[in-house]
N, C-alpha and C positions, 0 to 999 in steps of 0.2 A: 978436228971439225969444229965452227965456229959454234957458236950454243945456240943462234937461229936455225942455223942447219938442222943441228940436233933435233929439236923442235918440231922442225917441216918433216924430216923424215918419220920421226912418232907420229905425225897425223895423215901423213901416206898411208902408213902404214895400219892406221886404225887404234891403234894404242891411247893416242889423245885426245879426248874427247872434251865437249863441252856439255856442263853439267844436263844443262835439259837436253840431250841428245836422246829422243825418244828408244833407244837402246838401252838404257837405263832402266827403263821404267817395267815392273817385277811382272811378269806372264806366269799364270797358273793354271794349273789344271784341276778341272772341277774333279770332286769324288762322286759326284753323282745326290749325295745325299746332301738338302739345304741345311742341314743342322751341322753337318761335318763343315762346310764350305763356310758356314757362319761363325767357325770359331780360328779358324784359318785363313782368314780373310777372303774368301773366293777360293782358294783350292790350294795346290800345291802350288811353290814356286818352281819354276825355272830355271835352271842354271844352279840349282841349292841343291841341298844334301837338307833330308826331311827323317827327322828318326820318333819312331815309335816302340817304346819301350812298355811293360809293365811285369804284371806275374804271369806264371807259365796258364793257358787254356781263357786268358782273357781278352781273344781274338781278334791281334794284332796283325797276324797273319791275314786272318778273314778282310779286315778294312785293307789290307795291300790289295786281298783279291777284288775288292769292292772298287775300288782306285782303277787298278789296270781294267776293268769290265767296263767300266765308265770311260777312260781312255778311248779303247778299243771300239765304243760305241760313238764316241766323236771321231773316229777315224783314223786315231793315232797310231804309231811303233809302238811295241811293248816288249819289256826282257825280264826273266825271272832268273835270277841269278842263286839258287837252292843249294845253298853249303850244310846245311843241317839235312838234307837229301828225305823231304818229305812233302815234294811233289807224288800227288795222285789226282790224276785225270778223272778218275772218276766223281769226285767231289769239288773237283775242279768246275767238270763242266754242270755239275749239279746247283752252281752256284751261277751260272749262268755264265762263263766264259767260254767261246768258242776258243776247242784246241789248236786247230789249224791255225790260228791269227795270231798267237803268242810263242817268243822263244825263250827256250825253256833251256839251264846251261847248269850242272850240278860239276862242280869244280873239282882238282883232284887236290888241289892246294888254297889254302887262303891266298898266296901270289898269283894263283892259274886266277882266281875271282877276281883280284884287283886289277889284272893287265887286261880282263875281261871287260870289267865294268869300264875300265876308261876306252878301251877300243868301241865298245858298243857306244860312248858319248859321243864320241871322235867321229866314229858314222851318224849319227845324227836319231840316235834312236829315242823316243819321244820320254817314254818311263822308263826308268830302270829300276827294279826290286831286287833288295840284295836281302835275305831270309834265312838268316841273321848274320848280323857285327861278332854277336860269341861263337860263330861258325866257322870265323876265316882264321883256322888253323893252318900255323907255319908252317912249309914243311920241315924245316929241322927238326919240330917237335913231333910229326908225325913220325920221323924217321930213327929215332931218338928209343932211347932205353928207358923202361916205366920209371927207373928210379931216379933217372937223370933229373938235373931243377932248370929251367929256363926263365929264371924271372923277368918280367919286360916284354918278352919277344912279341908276345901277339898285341899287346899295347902298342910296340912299335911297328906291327903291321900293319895294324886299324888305324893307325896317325897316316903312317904311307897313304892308304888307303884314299883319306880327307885328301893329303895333299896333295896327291896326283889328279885327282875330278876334280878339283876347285883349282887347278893349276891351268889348266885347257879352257880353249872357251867353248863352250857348247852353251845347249837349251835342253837339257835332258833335264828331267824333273826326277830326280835319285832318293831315293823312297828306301830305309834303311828299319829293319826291325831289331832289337837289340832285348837280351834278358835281362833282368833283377838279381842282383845279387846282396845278400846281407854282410855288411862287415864285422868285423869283431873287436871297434870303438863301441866304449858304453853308449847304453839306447837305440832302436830300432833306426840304423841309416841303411839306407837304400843305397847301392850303386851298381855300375852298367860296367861288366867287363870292355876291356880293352883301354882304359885309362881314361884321363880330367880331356884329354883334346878334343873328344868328341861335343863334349860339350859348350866347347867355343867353335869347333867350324860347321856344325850344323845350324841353320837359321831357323827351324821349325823342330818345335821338342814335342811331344804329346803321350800321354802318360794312360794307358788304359790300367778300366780294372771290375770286375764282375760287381753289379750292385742290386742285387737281388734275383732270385728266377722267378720264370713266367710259367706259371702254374696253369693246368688243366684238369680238373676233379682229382685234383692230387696226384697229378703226373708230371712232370718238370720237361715242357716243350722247350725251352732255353731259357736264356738270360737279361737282364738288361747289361748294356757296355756302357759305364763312363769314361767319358774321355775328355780330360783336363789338357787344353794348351798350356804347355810346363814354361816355354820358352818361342817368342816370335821376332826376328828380325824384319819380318814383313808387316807389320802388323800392332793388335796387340794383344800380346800375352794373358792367360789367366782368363778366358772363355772355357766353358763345359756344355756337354750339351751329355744327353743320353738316350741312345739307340737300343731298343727294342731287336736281341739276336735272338731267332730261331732255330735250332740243330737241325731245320731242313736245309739251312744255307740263305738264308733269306732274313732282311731289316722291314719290317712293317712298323 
């Protein structure tokens, strides 16, 4: 085939585009909150993979739920994809999401979640929350002897994971929480199970972490949450804002 041809059929077929082809240009989804939205340029992107990491009870979970509520109140699809299996409806809805409007998918494999999250893109589903990246356990390892060693394996999941969603074209807004782990190089480093790949095929990095509580005559109503933009492909990087959390479920 001549290299014109080549050409005509890439832009049949949609593949070739020209730079300003308004398809290009980054669609996000607000969180609902202006201070979230102002350090992530307007919201989440579209078509990206969005990871929210920190320490364990510094309510990264909670801003997914705050994400998908906001969604769901502009009209959207929404998926919760729960490999750490700590969906509760009760606190769910206590947080102001209607149960009936969100699907809810607790995997039996980190592979059963990946072939999940991309099918739910592939239909066109608006959010996807996947609660947590350290959750999507292989099943070789699940099926596996305690003492056996599998070095890698879930690294090579979580990479699978990136490159399958980012492989497809969709406009799902994929919303990733991931833990802290310390290493055991001298000095306090911080790092996120599953390997260095997460950190190049995510476009939005954001980093929480508890920064004092909110006191009432010496009773501790909640916290305040900082949350530093770590990393912005949309954007720019290194905005903080801090949101005021309540243990009733609620940002004032």
């Amino acid at each position: 085939m001549a290299k014109k041809d080549v050409l005509e059929e890439l832009r049949k077929q949609g593949l070739l585009l020209l730079g300003s082809d308004p398809r290009f240009v980054v669609q996000r989804v607000s969180w609902g909150l202006p201070e979230l939205d102002g350090i992530t340029g307007g919201g989440v992107p579209r078509g990206r993979v969005t990871i929210l990491n920190g320490e364990y009870s510094s309510a990264k979970s909670f801003l997914v739920q705050l994400l998908l509520r906001s969604g769901l109140e502009q009209g959207l699809t929404v998926a919760y994809i729960d490999t750490e299996r700590s969906y509760d409806p009760v606190w769910w809805a206590q947080v102001g999401i209607p149960l009936d409007k969100i699907m809810v998918l607790q995997p039996d494999t980190g592979e059963h979640a990946v072939d999940a999250a991309v099918a739910l893109a592939e239909a066109g589903t608006d959010i996807i929350a996947v609660d947590s990246l350290a959750g999507l356990i292989p099943e070789s390892l699940m099926k596996s002897e305690t003492e056996q060693q599998f070095i890698g394996t879930q690294a090579r999941l979580i990479n699978r994971f990136f490159q399958r969603v980012l492989s497809h074209a969709h406009s799902s807004a994929i919303v990733c929480t991931n833990q802290l782990r310390s290493t055991i190089a001298p000095g306090p480093i911080d790092t996120m199970p599953g390997g260095m790949g997460q950190l190049f095929f995510s476009s939005l990095i954001l980093r929480t972490r508890r920064e004092g509580w909110i006191e009432e005559s010496d009773v501790r109503k909640g916290f305040y949450i900082k949350v530093v933009c770590r990393k912005s492909k949309v954007g720019s990087p290194w905005g903080e804002c801090l949101l005021p959390f309540y243990f009733r479920g609620y940002v004032d």
